[in-house]
Structure formats: structure tokens, C-alpha cells
RODO-429914 format. One record per atom (N, C-alpha, C): residue in one letter; y, x, z. Coordinates in steps of 0.1 Angstrom, whole numbers, plus 5000, padded with zeros to 4 digits. Atoms other than C-alpha are relative to their C-alpha. Layout:
! residues N
AYXZ
...
END
This chain:
! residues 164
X501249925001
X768871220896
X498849905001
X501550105004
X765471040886
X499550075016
X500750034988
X762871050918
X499550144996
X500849915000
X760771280898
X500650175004
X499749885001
X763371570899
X500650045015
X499549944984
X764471490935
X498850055004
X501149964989
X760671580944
X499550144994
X499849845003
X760871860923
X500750135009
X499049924989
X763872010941
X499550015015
X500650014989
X762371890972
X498850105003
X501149934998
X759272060965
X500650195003
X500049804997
X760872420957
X500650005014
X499449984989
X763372400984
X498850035013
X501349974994
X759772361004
X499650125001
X500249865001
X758572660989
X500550115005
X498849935001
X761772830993
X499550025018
X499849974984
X762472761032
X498150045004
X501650004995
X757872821038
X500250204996
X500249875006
X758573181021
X501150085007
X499049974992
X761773251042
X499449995013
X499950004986
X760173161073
X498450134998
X500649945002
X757073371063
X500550195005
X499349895000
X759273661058
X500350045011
X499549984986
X761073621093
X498950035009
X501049944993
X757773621107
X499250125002
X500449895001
X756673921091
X500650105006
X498949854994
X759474121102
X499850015016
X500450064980
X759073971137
X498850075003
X501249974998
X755674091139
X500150154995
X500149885003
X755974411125
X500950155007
X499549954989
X758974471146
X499250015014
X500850044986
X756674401176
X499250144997
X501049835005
X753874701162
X500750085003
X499249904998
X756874921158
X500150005019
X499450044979
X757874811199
X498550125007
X501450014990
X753874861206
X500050144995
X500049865006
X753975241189
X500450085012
X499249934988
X756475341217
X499350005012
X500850084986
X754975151248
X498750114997
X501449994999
X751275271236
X499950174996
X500249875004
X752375641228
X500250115015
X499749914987
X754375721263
X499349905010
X500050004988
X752375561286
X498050064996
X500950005002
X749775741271
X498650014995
X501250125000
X747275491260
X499350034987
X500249985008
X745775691234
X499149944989
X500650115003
X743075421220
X500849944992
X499250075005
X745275211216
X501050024990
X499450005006
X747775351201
X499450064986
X500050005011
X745775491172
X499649855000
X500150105004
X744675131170
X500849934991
X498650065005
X747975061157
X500150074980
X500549955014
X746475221123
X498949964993
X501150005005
X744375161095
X499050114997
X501249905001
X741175361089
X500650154992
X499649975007
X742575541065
X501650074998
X498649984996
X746075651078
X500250094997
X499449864995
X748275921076
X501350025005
X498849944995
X750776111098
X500450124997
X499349885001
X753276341086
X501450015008
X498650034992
X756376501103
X500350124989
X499949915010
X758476701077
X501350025014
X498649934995
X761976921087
X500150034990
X500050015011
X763776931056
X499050014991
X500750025008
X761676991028
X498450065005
X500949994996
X759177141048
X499049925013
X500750094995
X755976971058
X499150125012
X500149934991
X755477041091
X498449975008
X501550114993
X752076821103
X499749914992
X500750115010
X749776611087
X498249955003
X500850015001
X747276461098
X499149814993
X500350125012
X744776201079
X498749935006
X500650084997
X742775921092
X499949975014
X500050024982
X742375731124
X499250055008
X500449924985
X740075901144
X500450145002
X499049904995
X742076191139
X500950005004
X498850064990
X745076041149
X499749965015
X500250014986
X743375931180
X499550165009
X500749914998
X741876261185
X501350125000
X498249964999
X745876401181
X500349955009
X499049984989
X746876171205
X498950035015
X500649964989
X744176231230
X500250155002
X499949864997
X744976641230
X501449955007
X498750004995
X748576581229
X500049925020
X500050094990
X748476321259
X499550075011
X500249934994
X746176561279
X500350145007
X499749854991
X747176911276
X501550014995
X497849955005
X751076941256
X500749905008
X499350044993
X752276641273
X499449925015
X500450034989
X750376631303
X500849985017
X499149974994
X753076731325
X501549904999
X498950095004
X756076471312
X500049884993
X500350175006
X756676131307
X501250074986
X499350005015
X757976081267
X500449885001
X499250105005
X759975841258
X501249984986
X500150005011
X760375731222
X501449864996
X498750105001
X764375521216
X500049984990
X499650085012
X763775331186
X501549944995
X499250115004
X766875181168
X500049994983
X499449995016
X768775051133
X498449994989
X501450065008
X765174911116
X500449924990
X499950085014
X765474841083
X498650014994
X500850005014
X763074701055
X500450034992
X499649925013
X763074921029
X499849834986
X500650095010
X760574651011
X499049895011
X500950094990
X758174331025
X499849884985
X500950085005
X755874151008
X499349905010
X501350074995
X752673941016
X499550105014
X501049864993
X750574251029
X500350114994
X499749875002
X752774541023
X501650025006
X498749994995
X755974661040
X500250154998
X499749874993
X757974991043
X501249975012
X498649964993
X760675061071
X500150085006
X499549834992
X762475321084
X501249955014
X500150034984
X763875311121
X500750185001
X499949834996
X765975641137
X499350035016
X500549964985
X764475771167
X500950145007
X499949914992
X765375981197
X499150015009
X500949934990
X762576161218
X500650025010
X499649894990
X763276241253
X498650015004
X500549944988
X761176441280
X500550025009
X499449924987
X761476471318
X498750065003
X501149964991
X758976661337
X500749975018
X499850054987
X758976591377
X501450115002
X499049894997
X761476941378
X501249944995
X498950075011
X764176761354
X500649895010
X499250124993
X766776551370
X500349864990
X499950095007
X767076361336
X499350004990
X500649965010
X765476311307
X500650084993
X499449895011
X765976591280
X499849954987
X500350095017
X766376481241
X499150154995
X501049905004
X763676641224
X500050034987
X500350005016
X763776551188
X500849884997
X499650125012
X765576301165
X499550014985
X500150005011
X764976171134
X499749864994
X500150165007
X763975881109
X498550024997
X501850045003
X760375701108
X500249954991
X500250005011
X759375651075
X498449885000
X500850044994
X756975391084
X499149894985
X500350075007
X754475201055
X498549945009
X501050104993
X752474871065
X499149964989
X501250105011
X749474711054
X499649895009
X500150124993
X748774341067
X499049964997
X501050045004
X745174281066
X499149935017
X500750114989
X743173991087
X501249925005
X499350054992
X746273881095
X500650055011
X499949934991
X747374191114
X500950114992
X499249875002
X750174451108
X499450105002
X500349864997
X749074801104
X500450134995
X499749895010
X750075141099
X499450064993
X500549895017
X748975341061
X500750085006
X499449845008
X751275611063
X501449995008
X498749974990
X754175731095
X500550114994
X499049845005
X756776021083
X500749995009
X498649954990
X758676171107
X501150064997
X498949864998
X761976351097
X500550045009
X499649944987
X762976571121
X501750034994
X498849934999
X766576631125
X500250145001
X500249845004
X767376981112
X501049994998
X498749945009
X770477161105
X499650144995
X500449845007
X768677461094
X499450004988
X500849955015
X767877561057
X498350045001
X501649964998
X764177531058
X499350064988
X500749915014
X763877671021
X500150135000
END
């Protein structure tokens, strides 16, 4: 091989491994947001956790084909979790068991992944926590300033009931 095509190869392989570690980082980081959703929902920290959105957001929770909640932009989201947090779950700590997080898709500055969850609740009367809900986050990112953020959370609820 001539010089010029080892610096060729050399260069993509560059490219290559700079776009691989990009990617690892992305997911690393977006994994961490997902982490900070849980932490900043049950202890809570309602601010914050809509912080974890863009202006422009939306939350839905469906149960089969039916759409169950929906609400659209972040100060409504924060304004959702400040009720919730004060008067529905005033009384019980939540706790939100993320696992199995897959990238649907990942770019630059766009991601989707979905994640299954299990809900519990205890209240101080409860000797353990109680499962509350399951289901899969449907979760789409947008990475602007150099910052992961949530567009658009879908909750499926686990259902065994015909909701048509």
C-alpha cells in the first residue's frame, strides 16, 4: 500500500472509531436523563423534573388503543407534576424500576428509546411497596446546546383488557 492510501484508511478508521465513541457517549448520557426522570419524579422535585423537557413537549399515557392523558408543553408538565406531587401522591413515596433500554434510533441530535417500567407505591400504612402500574416508555430525544432532552414520553400501560 502507497502512503497516500494508508492515510486514507487511517483517516476513515478516525472517523469511524470518533463516530463510535460519539454514539457510546450519547447513549451514556441519555441513559443518565432517563436515571434523572426516576430520581427527580419520586423524590418529588417537580422543577426539575420538568426540566428534563423541551419547551415544547408532550406526555402521553395510552392503555391499549386508548389514549388515556396528554398533556402538551413544559409548563404544563411541570404544573402536572406539581399537583400530582402535592395532592395524588402526597401521601406515598413512588418509585419508578426502569429496565431493558433499548435504542430504537440515535443520531447527532435525535434519539428514540423505549425502556419497561414498573411503578410501585407505599404509603406509611403499607408494609411494602405495592406495584402500581407497568408498562413501556416510549421515550423521543432532542440534543440541543449539548444537552439531552425530552420531545415526546408515551407511556403504555399494561392492560389485559379490551379497551375497544
Amino acid at each position: 500500500m502507497n502512503i497516500k492510501k494508508l492515510t486514507a484508511v487511517a483517516f476513515l478508521l478516525t472517523l469511524v472509531s470518533i463516530s463510535y465513541s460519539d454514539g457510546i457517549a450519547n447513549k451514556f448520557a441519555i441513559s443518565e436523563m432517563l436515571a434523572e426522570y426516576s430520581y427527580r419524579w419520586d423524590t418529588k422535585a417537580s422543577r426539575e423534573f420538568a426540566d428534563l423537557f423541551t419547551d415544547g413537549s408532550i406526555l402521553e399515557t395510552w392503555r391499549g388503543e386508548v389514549l388515556v392523558n396528554r398533556i402538551e408543553g413544559k409548563q404544563n408538565i411541570l404544573s402536572y407534576a406539581e399537583q400530582s406531587h402535592k395532592v395524588r401522591l402526597i401521601d406515598r413515596q413512588t418509585r419508578h424500576h426502569f429496565s431493558g433500554l433499548v435504542f430504537k434510533t440515535l443520531s447527532e441530535t435525535a434519539a428514540i428509546t423505549e425502556n419497561m417500567a414498573l411503578i410501585t407505591h407505599q404509603t406509611a400504612d403499607d408494609q411494602q411497596p405495592i406495584i402500581r402500574s407497568s408498562g413501556i416508555y416510549r421515550i423521543s430525544w432532542e440534543k440541543k446546546s449539548e444537552e439531552w432532552k425530552m420531545s415526546k414520553r408515551i407511556l403504555f400501560i399494561d392492560s389485559l383488557e379490551d379497551t375497544r
